[in-house]
C-alpha positions in Angstrom: 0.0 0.0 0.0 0.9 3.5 -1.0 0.4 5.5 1.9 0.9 2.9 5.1 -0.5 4.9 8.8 -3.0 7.1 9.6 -2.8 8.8 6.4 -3.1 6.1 3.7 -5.5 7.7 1.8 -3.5 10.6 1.1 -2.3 10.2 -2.4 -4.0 6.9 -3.4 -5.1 5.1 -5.8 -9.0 3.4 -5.7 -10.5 1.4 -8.0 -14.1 1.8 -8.3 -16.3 -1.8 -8.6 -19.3 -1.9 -9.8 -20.6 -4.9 -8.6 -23.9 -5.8 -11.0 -21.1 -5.6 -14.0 -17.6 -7.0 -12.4 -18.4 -11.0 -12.5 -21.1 -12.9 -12.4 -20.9 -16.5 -10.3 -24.4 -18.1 -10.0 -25.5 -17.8 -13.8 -28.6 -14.9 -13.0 -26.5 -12.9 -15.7 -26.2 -10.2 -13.0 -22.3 -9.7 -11.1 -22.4 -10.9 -7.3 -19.7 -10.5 -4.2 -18.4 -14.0 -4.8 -17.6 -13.0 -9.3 -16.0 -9.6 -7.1 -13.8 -10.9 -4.8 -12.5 -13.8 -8.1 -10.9 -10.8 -10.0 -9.5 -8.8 -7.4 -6.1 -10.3 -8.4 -6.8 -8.1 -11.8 -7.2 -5.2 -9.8 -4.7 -5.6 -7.4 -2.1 -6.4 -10.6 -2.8 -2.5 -11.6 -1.1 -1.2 -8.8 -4.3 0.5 -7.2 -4.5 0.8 -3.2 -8.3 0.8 -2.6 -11.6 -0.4 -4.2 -14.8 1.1 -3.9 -17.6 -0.9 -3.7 -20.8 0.1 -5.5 -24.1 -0.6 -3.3 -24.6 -4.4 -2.6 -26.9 -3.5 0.1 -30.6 -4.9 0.0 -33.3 -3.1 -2.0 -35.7 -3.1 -4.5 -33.5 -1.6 -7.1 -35.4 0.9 -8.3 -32.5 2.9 -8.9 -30.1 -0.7 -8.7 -29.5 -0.2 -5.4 -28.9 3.6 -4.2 -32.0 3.0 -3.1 -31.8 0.9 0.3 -34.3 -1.0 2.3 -31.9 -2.5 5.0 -28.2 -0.7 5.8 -27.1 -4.1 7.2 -27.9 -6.4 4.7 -26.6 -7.5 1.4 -29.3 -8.2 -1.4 -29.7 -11.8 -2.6 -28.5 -11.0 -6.0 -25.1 -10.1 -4.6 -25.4 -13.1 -2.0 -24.6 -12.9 1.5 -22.8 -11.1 4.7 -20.8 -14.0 4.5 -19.2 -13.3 1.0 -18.8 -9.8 1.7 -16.7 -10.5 4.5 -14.5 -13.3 2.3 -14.4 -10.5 -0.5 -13.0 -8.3 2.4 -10.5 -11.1 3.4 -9.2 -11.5 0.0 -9.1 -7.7 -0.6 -6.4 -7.6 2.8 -4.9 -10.4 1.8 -3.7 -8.7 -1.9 -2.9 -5.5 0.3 -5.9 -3.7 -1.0 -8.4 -1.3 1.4 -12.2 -2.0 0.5 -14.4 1.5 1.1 -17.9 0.8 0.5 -20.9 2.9 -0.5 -23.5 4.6 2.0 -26.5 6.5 0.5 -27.5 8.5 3.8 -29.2 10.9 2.4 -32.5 9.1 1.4 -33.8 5.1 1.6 -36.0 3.0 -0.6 -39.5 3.5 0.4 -40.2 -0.3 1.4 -37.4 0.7 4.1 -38.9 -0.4 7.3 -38.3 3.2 8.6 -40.6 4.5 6.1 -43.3 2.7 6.6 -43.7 3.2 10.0 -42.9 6.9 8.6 -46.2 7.1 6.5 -48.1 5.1 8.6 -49.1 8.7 10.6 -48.3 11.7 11.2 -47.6 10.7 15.5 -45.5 7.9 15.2 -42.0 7.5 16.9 -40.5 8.0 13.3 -43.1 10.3 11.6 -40.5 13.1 11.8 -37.7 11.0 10.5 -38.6 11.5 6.6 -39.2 15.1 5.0 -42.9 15.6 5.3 -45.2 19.0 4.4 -48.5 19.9 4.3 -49.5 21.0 0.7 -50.4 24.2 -0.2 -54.1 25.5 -0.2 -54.6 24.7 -3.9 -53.6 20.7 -3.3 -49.9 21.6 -5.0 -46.3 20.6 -3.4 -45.2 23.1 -0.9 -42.4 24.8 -2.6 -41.0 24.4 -6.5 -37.8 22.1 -5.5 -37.3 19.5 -8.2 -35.8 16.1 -8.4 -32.7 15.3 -9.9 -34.5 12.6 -12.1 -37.5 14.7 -13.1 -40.6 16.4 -12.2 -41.1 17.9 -8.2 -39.2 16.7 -6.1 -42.6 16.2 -3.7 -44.6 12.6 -3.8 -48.1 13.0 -2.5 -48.7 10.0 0.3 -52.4 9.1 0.3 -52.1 7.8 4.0 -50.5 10.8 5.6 -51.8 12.8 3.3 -49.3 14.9 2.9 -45.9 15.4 0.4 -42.7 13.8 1.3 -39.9 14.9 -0.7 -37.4 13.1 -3.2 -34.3 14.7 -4.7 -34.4 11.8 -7.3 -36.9 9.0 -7.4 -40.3 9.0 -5.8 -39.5 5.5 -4.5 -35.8 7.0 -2.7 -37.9 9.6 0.0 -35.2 11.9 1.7 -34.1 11.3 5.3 -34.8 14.2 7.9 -31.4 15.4 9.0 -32.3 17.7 11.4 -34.0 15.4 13.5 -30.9 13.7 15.4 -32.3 10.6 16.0 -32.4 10.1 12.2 -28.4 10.8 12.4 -27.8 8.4 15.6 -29.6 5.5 13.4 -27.4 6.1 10.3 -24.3 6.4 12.1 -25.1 2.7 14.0 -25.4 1.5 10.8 -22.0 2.8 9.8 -20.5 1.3 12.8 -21.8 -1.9 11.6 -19.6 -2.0 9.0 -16.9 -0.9 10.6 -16.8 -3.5 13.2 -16.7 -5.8 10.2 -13.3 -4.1 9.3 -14.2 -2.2 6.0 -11.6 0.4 5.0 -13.8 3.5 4.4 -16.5 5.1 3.2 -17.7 6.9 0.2 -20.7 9.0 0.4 -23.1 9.5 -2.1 -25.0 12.5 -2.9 -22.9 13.9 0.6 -24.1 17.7 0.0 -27.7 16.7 -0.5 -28.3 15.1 3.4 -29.5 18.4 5.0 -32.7 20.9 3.6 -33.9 24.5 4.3 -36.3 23.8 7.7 -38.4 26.4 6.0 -39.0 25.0 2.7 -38.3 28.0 0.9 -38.5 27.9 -3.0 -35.2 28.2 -4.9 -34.8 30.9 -7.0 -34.1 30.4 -10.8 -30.5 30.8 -12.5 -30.0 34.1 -14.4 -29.1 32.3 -17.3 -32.8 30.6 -17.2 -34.8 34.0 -16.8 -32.2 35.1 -19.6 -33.7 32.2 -21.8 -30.5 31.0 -22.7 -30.3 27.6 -21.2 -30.3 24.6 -23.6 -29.9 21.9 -20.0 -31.9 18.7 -21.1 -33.2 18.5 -17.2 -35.2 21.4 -16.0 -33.9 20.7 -12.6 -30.6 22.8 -13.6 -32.5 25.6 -14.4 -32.9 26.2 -10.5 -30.0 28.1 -8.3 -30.3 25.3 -5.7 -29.6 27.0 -2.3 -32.4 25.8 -0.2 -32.7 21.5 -0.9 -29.2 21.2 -0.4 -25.7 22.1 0.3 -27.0 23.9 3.4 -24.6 24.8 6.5 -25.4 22.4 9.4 -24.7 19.5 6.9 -21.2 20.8 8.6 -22.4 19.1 11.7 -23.5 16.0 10.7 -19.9 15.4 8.7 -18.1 16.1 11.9 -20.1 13.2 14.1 -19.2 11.1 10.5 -16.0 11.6 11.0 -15.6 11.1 14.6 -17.2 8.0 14.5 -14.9 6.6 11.8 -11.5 8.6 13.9 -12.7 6.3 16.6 -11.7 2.8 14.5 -8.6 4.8 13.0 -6.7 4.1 9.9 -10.2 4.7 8.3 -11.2 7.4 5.4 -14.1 9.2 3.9 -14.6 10.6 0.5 -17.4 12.4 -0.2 -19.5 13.0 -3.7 -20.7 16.3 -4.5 -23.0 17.5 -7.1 -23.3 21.7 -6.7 -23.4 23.4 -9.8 -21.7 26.3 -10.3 -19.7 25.8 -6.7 -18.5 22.3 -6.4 -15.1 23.3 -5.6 -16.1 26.0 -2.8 -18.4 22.6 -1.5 -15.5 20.8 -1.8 -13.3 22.8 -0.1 -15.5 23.3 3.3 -16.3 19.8 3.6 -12.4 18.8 3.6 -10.5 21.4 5.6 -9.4 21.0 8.6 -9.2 17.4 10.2 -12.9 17.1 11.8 -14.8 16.5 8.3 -14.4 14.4 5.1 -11.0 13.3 4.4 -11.5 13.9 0.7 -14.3 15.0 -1.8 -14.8 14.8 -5.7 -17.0 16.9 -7.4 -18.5 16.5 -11.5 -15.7 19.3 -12.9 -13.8 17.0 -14.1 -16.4 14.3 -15.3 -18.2 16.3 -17.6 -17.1 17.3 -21.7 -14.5 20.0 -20.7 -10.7 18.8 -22.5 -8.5 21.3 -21.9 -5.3 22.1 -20.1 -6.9 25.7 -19.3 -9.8 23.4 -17.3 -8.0 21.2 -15.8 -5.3 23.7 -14.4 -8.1 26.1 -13.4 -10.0 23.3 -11.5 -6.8 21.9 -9.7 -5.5 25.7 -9.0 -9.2 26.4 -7.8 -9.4 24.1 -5.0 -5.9 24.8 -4.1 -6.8 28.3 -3.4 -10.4 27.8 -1.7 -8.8 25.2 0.1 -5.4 24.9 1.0 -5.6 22.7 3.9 -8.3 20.3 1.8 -7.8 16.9 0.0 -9.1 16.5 -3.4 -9.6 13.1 -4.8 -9.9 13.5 -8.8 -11.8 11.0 -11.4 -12.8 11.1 -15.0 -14.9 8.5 -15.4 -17.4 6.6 -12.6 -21.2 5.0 -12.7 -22.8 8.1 -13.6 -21.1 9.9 -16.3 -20.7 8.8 -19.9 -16.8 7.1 -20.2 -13.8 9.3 -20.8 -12.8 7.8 -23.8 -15.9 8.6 -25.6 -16.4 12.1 -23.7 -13.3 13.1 -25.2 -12.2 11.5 -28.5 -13.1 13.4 -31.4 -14.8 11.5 -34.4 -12.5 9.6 -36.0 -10.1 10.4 -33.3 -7.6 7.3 -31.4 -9.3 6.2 -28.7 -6.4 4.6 -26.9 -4.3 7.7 -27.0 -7.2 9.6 -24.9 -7.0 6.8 -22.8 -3.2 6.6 -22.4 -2.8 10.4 -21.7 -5.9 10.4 -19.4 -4.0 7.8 -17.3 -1.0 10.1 -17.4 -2.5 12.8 -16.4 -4.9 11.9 -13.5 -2.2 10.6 -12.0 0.4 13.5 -12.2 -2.2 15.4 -10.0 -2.1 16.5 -6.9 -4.7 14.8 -4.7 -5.8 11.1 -4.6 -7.3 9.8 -8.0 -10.3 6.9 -8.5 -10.2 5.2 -11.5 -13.7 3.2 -12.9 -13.7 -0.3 -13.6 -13.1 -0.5 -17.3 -11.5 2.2 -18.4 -8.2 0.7 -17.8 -8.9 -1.1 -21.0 -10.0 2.5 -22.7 -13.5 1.0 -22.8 -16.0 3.8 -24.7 -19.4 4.2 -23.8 -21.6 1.4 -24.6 -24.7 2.3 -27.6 -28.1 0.8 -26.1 -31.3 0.4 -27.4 -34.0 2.1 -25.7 -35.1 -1.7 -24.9 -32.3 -2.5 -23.0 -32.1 0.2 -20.4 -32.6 -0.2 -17.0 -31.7 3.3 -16.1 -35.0 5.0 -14.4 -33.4 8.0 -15.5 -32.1 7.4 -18.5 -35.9 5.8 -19.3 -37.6 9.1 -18.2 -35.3 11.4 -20.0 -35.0 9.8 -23.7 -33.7 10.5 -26.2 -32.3 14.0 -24.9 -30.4 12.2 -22.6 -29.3 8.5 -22.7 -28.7 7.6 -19.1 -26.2 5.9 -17.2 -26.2 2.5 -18.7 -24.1 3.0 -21.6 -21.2 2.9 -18.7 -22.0 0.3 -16.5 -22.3 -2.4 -18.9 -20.2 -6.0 -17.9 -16.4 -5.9 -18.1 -15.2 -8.3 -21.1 -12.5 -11.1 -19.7 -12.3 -13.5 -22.1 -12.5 -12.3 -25.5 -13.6 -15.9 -27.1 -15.7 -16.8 -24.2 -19.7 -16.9 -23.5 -20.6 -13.2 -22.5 -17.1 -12.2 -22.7 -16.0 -14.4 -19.3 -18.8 -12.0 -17.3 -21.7 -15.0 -17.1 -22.9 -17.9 -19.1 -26.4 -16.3 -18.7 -27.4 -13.6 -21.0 -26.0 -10.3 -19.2 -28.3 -7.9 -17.6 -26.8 -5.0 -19.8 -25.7 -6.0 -22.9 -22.2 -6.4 -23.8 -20.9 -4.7 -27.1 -18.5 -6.6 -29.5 -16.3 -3.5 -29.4 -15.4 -4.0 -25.7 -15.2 -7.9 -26.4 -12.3 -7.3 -28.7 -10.8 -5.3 -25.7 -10.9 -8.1 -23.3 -8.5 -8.5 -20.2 -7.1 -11.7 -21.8 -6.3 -9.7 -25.0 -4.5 -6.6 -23.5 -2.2 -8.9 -21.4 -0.9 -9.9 -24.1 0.3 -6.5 -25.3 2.9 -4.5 -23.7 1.7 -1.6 -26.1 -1.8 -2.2 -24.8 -3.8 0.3 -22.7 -4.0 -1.8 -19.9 0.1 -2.2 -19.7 0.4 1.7 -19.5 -1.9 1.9 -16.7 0.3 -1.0 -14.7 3.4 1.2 -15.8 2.0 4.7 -15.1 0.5 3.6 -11.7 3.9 1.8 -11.1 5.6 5.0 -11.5 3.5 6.8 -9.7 4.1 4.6 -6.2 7.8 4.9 -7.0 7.5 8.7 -6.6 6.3 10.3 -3.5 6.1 13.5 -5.4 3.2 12.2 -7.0 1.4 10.5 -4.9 1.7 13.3 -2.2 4.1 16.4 -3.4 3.1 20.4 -3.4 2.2 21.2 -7.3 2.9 24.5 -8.9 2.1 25.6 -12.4 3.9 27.0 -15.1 3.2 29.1 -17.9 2.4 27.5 -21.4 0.8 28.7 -24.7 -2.0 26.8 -26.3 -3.3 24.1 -25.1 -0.3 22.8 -23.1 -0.4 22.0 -19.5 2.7 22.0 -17.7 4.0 21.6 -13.8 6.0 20.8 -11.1 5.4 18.2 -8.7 7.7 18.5 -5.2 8.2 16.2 -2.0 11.0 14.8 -0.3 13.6 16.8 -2.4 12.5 15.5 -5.6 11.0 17.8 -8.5 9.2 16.0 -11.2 8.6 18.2 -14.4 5.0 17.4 -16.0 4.3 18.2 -19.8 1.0 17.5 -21.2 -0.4 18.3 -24.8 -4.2 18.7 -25.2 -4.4 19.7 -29.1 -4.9 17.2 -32.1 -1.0 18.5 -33.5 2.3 19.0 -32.2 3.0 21.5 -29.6 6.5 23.3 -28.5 7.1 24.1 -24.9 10.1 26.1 -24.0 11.9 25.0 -20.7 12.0 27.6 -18.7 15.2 29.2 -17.6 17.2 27.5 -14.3 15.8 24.2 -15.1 17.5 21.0 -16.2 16.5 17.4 -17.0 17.8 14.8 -14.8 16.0 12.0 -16.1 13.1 11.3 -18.5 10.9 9.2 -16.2 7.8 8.9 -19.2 7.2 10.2 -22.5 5.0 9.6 -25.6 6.5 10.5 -28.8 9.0 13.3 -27.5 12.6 12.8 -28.5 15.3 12.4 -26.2 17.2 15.5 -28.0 17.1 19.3 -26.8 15.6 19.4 -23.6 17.9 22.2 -22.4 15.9 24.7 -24.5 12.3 22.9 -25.8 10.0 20.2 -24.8 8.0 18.7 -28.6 5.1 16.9 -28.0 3.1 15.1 -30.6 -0.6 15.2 -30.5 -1.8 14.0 -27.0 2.0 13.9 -25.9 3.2 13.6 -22.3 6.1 14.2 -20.7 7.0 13.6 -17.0 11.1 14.2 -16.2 12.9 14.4 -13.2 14.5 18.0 -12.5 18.2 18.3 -11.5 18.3 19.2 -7.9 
């Protein structure tokens, strides 16, 4: 491991597993614990320090399981307590953490806690679910929407009254400000804890808390202006009343004693805030009484350029100097990297090779998706073969989630690529088939080989993994800078454009050694770097 003591996570790598799609081992057609925990050798042979678990918890899977109906239990289709904790064995035993899920902010509505909820309105846990009378006219007591469509209020027939829902009707938002709401998610944390999980990532970790007042949100400039094109109306909405609010502060500090009580543990957080995810970001990770890390969408959305990239990494520096930033391009909600940022008839693996290069030349931990160390692209479905509530309710505008969750191809000549002998529950494209595990072993030229040698590198320098980073001046769409820790100064060259690109070393620095490069001769350094389309360049600096 990386980053042994209290402060592993600092600087590491995690490999994000998404369960339903990693293996499948009882022929349903669907990936299970058991199909996990039989390739964690693959991801322990990248080099990575940490996987993170997607949800295997019980539920209805209205929203394939973000949508819990018992904290302490693992769903049949992903088997049982018992292979979580062999999964969790065999994870130590490769010297790998294991951080699993936990979707606080709302439940599944067959969780027993909301049926007693709804049941009425004087009920031990009647306050422990957002509930509001509705407005004289019979309409939802303020114009909050849901992330997945429509209000973001549910009228209940029994209580009659609304409960609210940032995304499904069937996922009804927990009551944070009643704290015994917070005392019964934060036993069900322990519970995993005392079965000796790593850490934690949080979903959704900005949405937990809402305005006690219910006041409305007021709309974005840019939507009174009438110049927003957004797909979803809910990002038409300045949202600074259903989430994001300032005693979420609290809650995050009890999280974090809880998990300081077990130490060696960490929490990363996931936050959605448009227009000030860093700022988000940056409160709930300084200091050393909330998250440990966070990562936001600004680096997950269509944005390519060395401009964004240094303006997000400079951004949080600045908001939050004391923070921890834990960067991804791809994960279970955004469309893959690869086809995010390949232009038409562009080379795929080259996105994917640079991409590796460059995630992990930044400062801050990084979390890679399952996948994309074989430069998978983003699946094409039918409409028929979604299973994406909101991909379903917002086609064809907007495609879903799907197209990146689909089952990682092992085998290239076996049934269902080597995921199941069953027919998969997402189908699996013949262009990710030819991409197969099996195949890119074979290949030191492969994507998969430069992620084992980039990641490789990466652990060999502490600079990397841990070091200051400070930018330096470059024309065009050239990113460039220095990475500094333990008296070592690494020299990072990256070229965004589609043709060559010159960048003049700057004055006082030498090349020591030429750590990585793509397509940059081993000529000149003293006065220019050249870098081919989609070029890197990593060097260490004399001292």
């Amino acid at each position: 491991m990386t980053n042994p003591g209290n402060e592993w996570w600092r600087g590491c790598v995690i490999y994000q597993i998404y369960p339903r799609s990693f293996q499948d081992t009882t022929g349903d057609g669907s990936g299970d614990l058991k199909g996990a925990a039989a390739r964690l050798a693959h991801v322990a042979s990248l080099g990575v320090d940490a996987v993170w678990l997607s949800p295997f918890f019980k539920s209805p899977m209205a929203d394939m399981g973000y949508d819990v109906s018992d904290y302490r239990a693992v769903d049949p289709i992903f088997g049982s307590l018992e292979d979580f904790d062999a999964l969790l064995a065999e994870a130590h035993r490769l010297g790998l953490r294991v951080i699993i899920d936990q979707v606080l902010s709302h439940t599944s509505d067959r969780h027993d806690w909301f049926q007693e909820s709804r049941a009425s309105r004087d009920n031990e846990k009647a306050d422990w679910y957002v509930w509001a009378e509705a407005k004289p006219d019979g309409s939802p007591p303020n114009n909050w929407l849901s992330v997945f469509g429509g209000p973001a209020w549910e009228w209940d027939s029994t209580r009659r009254q609304y409960y609210m829902h940032n995304f499904l009707a069937a996922q009804p938002d927990l009551n944070f400000h009643n704290p015994a709401v917070q005392d019964a998610l934060l036993d069900s944390v322990r519970f995993w804890l005392e079965r000796g999980v790593d850490g934690f990532r949080l979903d959704t970790v900005n949405y937990y808390v809402h305005d006690r007042w219910l006041r409305s949100n007021p709309p974005l400039t840019a939507s009174l202006a009438g110049t927003l094109t957004e797909t979803n109306p809910y990002l038409f909405q300045e949202h600074l009343f259903d989430k994001t609010r300032p005693e979420n502060l609290e809650f995050l500090k009890r999280f974090r004693g809880l998990i300081d009580e077990y130490g060696d543990r960490a929490v990363v957080g996931e936050v959605g805030d448009e227009g000030r995810s860093l700022q988000t970001m940056a409160a709930y990770t300084s200091g050393d009484d909330r998250l440990n890390m966070c990562y936001t969408f600004d680096l997950l959305g269509q944005a390519f350029s060395a401009a964004h990239v240094r303006g997000c990494v400079e951004a949080f520096g600045a908001v939050a100097p004391d923070g921890w930033a834990c960067w991804a391009f791809s994960n279970h909600d955004v469309i893959r990297h690869v086809s995010r940022w390949t232009p038409p008839g562009g080379d795929a693996d080259a996105v994917a090779k640079f991409a590796i290069r460059l995630i992990a030349c930044l400062r801050g931990s990084i979390c890679l998706y399952q996948g994309e160390e074989l430069g998978l692209p983003e699946a094409e479905l039918a409409f028929e073969d979604l299973r994406d509530p909101y991909g379903i309710r917002f086609w064809p505008g907007f495609k879903g989630r799907d197209g990146c969750r689909t089952p990682m191809p092992w085998e290239a000549g076996a049934v269902n690529a080597g995921f199941s002998v069953a027919k998969p529950w997402l189908p699996i494209p013949d262009e990710h088939r030819i991409r197969a595990v099996d195949v890119q072993n074979d290949s030191n030229e492969s994507v998969l080989a430069v992620y084992r040698a980039v990641l490789a590198l990466r652990r060999r320098h502490p600079s990397l993994a841990r070091g200051s980073i400070r930018f330096l001046d470059a024309e065009g769409d050239v990113l460039a800078f220095v990475r500094e820790a333990e008296g070592e100064a690494l020299l990072c060259v990256f070229n965004f454009t589609g043709g060559d690109a010159v960048w003049p070393l700057p004055g006082g620095f030498e090349i020591a050694e030429v750590l990585d490069s793509v397509g940059v001769e081993a000529v000149g350094f003293e006065t220019n770097v050249s870098l081919p389309p989609l070029g890197a360049f990593l060097a260490r600096l004399v001292d």
